[in-house]
C-alpha atoms as one frame of an Amber mdcrd trajectory, in Angstrom:
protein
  45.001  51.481  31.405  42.210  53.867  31.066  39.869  55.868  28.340  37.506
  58.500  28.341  38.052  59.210  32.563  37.051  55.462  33.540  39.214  52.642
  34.297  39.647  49.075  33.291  38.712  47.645  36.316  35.746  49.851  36.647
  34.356  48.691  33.021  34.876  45.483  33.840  32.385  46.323  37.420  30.548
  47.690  35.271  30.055  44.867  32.444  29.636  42.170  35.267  26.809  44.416
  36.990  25.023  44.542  33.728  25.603  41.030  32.768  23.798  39.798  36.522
  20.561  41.861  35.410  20.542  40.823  32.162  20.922  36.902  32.472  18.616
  36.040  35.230  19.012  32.403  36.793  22.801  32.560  36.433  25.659  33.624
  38.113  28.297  35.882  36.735  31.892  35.351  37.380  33.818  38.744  37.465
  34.735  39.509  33.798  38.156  38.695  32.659  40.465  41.291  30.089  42.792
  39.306  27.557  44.557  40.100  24.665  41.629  37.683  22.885  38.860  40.196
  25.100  36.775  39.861  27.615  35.132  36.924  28.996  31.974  36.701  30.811
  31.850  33.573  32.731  28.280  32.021  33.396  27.166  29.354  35.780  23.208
  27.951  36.152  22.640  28.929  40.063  19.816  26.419  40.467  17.816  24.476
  37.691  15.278  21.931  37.834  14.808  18.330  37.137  13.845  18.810  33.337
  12.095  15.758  30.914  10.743  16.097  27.621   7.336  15.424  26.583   6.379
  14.822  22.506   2.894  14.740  21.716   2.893  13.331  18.371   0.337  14.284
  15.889  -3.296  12.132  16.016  -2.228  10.300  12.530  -3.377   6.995  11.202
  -0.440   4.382   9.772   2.188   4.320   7.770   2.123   8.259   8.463   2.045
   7.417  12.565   5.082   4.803  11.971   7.164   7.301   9.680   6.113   9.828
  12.572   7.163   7.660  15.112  10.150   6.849  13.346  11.603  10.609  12.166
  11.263  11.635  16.315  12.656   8.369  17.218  15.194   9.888  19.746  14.075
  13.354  20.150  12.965  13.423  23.548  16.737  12.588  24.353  17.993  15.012
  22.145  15.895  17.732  23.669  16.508  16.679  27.076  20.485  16.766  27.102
  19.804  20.507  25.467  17.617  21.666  28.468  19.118  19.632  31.299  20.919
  22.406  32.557  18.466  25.548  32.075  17.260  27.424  35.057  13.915  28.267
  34.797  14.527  31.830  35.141  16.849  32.442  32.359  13.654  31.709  30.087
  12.522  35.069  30.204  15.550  35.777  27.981  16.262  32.427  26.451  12.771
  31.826  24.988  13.189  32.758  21.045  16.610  31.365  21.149  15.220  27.792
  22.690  12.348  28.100  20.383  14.942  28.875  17.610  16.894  25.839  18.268
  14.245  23.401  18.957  12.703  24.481  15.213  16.051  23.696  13.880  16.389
  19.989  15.316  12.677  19.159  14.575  13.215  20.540  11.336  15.983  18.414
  10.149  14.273  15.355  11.690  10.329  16.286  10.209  10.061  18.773   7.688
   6.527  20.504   7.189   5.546  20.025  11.049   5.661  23.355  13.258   6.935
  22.479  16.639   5.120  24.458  19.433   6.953  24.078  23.125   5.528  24.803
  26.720   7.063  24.412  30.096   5.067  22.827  32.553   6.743  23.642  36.397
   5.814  21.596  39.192   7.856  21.820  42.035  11.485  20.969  41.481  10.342
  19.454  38.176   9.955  21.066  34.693   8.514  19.301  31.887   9.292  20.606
  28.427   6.116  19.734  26.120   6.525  19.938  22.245   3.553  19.785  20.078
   3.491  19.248  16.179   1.186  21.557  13.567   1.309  21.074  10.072   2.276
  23.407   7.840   1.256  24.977   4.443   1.041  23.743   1.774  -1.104  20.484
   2.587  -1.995  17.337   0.608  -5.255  18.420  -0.492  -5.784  14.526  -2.226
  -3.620  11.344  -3.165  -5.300  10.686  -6.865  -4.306   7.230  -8.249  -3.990
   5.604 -11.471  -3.882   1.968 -12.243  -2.773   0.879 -15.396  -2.276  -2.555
 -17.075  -1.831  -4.240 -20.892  -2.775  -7.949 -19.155  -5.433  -6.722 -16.987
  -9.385  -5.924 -17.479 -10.923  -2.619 -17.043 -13.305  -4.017 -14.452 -10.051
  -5.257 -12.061  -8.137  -2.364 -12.855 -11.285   0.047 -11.447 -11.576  -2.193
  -8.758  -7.626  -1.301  -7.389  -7.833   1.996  -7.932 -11.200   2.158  -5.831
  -9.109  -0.118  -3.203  -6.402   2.691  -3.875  -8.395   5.711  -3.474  -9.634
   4.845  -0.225  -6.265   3.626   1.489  -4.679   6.742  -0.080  -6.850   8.952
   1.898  -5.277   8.957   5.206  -2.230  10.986   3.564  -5.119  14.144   3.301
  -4.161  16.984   5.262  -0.373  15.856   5.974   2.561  18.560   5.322   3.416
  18.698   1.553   7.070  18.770   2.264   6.574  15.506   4.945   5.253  13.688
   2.571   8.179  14.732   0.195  10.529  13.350   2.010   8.657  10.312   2.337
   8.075   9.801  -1.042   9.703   6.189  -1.356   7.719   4.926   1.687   4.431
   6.330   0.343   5.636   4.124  -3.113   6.671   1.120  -1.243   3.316   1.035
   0.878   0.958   1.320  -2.245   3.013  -1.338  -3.895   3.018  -3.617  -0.815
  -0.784  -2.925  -0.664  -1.400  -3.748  -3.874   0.264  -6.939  -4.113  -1.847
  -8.052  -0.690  -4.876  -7.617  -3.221  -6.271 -11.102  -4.491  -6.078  -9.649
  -7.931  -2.924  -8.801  -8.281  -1.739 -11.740  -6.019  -3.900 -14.435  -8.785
  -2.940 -12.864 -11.466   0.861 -13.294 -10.185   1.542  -9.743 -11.318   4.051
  -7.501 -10.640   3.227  -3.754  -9.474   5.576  -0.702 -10.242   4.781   2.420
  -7.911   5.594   6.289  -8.916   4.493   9.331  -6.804   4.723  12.627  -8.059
   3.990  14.453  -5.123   2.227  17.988  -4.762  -1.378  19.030  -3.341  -3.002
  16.664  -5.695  -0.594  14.065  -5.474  -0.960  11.475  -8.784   0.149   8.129
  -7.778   0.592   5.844 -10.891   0.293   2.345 -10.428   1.523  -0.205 -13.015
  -0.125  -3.766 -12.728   1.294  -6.922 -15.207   0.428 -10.418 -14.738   2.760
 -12.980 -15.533  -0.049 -15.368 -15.674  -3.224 -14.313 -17.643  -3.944 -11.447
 -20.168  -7.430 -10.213 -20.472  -9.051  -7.490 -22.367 -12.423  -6.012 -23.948
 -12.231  -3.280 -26.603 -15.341  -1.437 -29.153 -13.730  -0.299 -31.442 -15.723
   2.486 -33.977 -14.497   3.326 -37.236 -15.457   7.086 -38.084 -14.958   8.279
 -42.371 -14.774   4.616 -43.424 -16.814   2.583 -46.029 -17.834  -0.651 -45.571
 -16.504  -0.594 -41.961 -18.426  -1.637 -38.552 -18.384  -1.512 -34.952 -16.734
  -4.499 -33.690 -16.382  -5.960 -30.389 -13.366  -7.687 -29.226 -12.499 -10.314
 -26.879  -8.830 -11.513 -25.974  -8.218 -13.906 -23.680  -4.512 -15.082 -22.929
  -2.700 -17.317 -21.078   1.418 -16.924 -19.983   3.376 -19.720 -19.890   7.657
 -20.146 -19.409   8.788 -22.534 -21.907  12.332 -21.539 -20.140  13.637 -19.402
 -17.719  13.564 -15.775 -17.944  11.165 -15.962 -21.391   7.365 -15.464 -21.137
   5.427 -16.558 -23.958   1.752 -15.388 -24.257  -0.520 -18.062 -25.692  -3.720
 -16.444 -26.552  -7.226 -16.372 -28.145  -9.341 -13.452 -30.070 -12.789 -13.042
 -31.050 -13.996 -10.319 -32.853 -17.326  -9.655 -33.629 -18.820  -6.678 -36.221
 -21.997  -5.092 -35.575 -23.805  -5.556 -38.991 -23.673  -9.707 -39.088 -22.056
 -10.596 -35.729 -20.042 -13.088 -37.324 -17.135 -14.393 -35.579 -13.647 -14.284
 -36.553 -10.808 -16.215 -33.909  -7.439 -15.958 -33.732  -5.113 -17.747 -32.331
  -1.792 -16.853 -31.986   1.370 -16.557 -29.863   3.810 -13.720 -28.969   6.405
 -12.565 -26.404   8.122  -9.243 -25.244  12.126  -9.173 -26.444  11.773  -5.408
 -24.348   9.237  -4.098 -22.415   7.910  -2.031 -25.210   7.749  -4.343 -27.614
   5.698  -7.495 -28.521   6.066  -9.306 -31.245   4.264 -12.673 -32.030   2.270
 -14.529 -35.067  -1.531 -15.891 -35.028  -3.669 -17.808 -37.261  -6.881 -15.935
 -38.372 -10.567 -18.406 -39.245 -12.211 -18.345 -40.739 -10.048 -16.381 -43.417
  -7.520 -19.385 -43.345  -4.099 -17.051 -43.014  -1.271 -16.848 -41.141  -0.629
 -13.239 -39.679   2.699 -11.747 -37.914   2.385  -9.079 -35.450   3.819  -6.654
 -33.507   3.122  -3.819 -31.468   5.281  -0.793 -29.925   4.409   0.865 -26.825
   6.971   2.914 -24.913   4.347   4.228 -22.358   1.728   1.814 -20.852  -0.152
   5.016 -21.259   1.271   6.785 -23.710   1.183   6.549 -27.753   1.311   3.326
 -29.607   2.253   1.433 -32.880   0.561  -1.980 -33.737   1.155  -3.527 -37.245
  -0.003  -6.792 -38.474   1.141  -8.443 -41.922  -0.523 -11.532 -43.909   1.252
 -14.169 -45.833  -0.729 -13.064 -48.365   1.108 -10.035 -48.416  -1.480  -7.881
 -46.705  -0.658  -4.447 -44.472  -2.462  -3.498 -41.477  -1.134  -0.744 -39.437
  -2.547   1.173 -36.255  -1.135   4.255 -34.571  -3.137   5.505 -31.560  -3.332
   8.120 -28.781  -4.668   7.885 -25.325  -7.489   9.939 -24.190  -7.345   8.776
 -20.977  -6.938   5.338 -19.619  -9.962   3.595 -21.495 -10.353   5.253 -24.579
  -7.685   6.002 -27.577  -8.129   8.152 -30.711  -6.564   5.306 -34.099  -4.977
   6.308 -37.140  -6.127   3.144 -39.184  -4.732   1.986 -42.222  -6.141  -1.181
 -44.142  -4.814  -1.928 -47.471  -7.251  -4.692 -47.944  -9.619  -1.989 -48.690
  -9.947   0.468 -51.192 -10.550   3.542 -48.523  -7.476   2.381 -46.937  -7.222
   5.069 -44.128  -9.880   5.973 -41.559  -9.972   7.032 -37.917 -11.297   4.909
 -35.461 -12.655   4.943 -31.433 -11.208   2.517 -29.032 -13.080   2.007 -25.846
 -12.120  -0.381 -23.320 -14.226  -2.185 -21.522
């Protein structure tokens, strides 16, 4: 059993002479020839007593609690990998330890770049691993608060609240906070309902994140309790048509389970004679995007049904409202942003029955 003028046995010298260079801090068993191949047989000569250190990232909560939770374990992990490993061998072993250490911190905590060192002292080795973040970074968490039942004044207020708790998420891994896209929803919500605001009002908050380097967290805020809002509304190409300031003030009530009816008052005032005109009415939501209800206007002395279509708290609308006098009133809008709409009006009460008009909330 020989090729090319050298033996078997003396390749297999050969390989095992080689293989003692080449993996220093073990010791090579003479090489063995099967049908299968050869096998090199390796055994750790002398290794030390090996822990594992993780410095976690300086990070403020919830990130430090998901943080602490995703490595939950790790140090374990590591250790049982290492336990074994001379010292030596490192000279050889480095990129594949490195290799392998990226790929269990990876599937634990994407986005963070573990960085290892080996600390000797003695008969003891201590394997640190250090976290860097990676690109791309949350540059900003920008938040949106929207509502139908509450004012613009306690609607700036949470998203003020908002903007400042969101900013300890600045400068965290994009692909982190990805992956901890639920928790990020679930601790605005919880924060939000902790506000006395929303906790008054008895509202209930719906979270979304859309995640990216300016994260847009949208925040939807509805009291089962009160309704409140403040509009100017501007007509613009209409005759015999003024600025008029409106005033709603509602109150939610459960005649029976699972049904909230809103109870409510209007006042709207125009600019040129500052008259007053209430309504009082009463409506409820058969869907989410639609109310429907019926209010009685003073001091015109008529009955009016009403009903209005919204699919998107923020998002284009359809309000109608119809007289028993057979009168039409209809009112198709656009958002701008969240306090100010672009109308489509149309009056039939008036001769120039169509005209645009401005509404600002306040």
């Amino acid at each position: 059993m020989s090729q090319g003028g050298r033996s078997l046995e003396s390749r297999l010298e050969l390989l095992e002479l080689v293989s003692k260079r080449l993996f220093d801090g073990y010791s090579v068993q003479k090489p063995r020839y099967s049908r299968s191949g050869i096998t090199v047989q390796l055994e750790p000569e002398d290794f030390p007593e090996w822990s594992v250190e993780i410095i976690r990232p300086s990070l403020n909560n919830p990130a430090k609690r998901w943080f602490e939770k995703d490595t939950a374990g790790l140090e374990q992990e590591l250790a049982k990998m290492v336990r074994s490993l001379p010292v030596e061998s490192l000279s050889w072993t480095d990129v594949s330890l490195r290799e392998e250490i990226n790929r269990i911190c990876g599937d634990r905590i994407a986005g963070w770049n573990p960085s290892i060192l080996v600390n000797l002292s003695g008969s003891e080795a201590v394997l640190q691993v250090r976290f860097n973040p990676e690109q791309p970074l949350v540059l900003a968490v920008r938040p949106e608060v929207s509502s139908s039942s509450l004012p613009v004044i306690l609607r700036s207020d949470l998203r003020d609240s908002l903007v400042r708790e969101m900013y300890v998420f600045t400068g965290l891994p994009l692909e982190w906070l990805e992956d901890h896209q639920k928790d990020l929803e679930l601790y605005a919500r919880n924060f939000l309902l902790d506000r006395n605001t929303v906790s008054n009002a008895r509202a209930d908050v719906a979270v979304t994140v859309d995640t990216g380097p300016i994260s847009n967290l949208k925040a939807e805020v509805e009291s089962h309790r009160y309704s409140v809002s403040a509009k100017l509304v501007i007509p613009v190409g209409a005759d015999l048509r003024y600025p008029e300031l409106q005033l709603h003030l509602g109150r939610i009530v459960q005649p029976c389970q699972g049904w909230d009816l809103e109870i409510y008052g209007e006042f709207i005032t125009e600019a040129n004679d500052l008259d007053i005109e209430s309504r009082w009415g009463a409506g409820w939501k058969p869907w989410k995007e639609l109310w429907i209800g019926a209010e009685y206007t003073s001091p015109e002395d008529l009955l009016w049904w009403k009903a209005v279509y919204r699919p998107e708290i923020d998002g284009f609308y359809l309000w109608g409202r119809y007289s028993e006098e057979d009168s039409g009133i209809i009112g198709a809008g656009v958002p701008v942003n969240q306090y100010f709409s672009i109308e489509l009006y149309y009056d039939e009460r008036y001769e120039d029955s169509f005209s645009i008009r401005l509404v600002t909330e306040l």
